[in-house]
C-alpha positions, 0 to 999 in steps of 0.5 A: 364430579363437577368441576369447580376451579380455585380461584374463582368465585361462587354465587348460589345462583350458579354464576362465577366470578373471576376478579382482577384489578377491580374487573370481574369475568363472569360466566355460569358453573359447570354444574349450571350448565350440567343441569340446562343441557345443551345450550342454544342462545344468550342473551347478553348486554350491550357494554355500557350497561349497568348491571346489579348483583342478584338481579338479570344481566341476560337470559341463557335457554337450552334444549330443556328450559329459558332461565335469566342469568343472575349477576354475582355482582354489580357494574358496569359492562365492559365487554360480552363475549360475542363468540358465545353469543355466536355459539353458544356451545361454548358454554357447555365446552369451556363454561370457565374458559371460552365460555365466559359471559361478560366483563364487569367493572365492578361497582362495589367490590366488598359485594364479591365478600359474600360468594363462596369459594370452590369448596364453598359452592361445592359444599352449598350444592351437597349431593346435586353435584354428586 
């Protein structure tokens, strides 16, 4: 069975995102890097950058297919992880720890209302995460 932390939250684009003091960590699920397999290079944006819910904050490809990562929600970057830009394995490893993305500042925080919570995205994926 996939994991999916408490704690957290889920968009249906298979991204997650973790919210303290108006920041959000955000970074792809464990099922989402399940399906890609083994991760080869990120695409993330320089901090100071704007980023827009729903919309592409970076490109992630794998040994399979290139996809755009699609951010959870809106704001601006304060961070990206550069160790995951420099091995981009960490995905795969640690997709909820040391395999995060970026850190945002996030714009309009009523915009993480409509993710789901664990059991939420695990019911979302029904029998794909099985």
């Amino acid at each position: 069975m996939t994991d999916f932390p408490d704690g957290i939250l889920y968009s249906p684009d298979h991204t997650w995102v973790r919210v303290e003091d108006g920041e959000g960590t955000v970074g792809i699920t464990s099922f989402a890097q399940d399906q890609l397999g083994e991760v080869v290079f990120i695409e993330l944006p320089e901090p100071g950058r704007s980023v827009t819910r729903g919309e592409p904050f970076g490109v992630i490809e794998s040994v399979k297919v290139v996809q755009d990562l699609l951010a959870p929600a809106g704001g601006e970057v304060l961070t990206r992880n550069e160790a995951v830009v420099d091995n981009p394995a960490l995905v795969n490893d640690s997709p909820y720890g040391d395999g995060w993305m970026v850190r945002l500042r996030l714009s309009d925080p009523s915009e993480i209302e409509g993710l789901l919570d664990a059991a939420g995205y695990r019911s979302s994926l029904g029998t794909e995460a099985q």
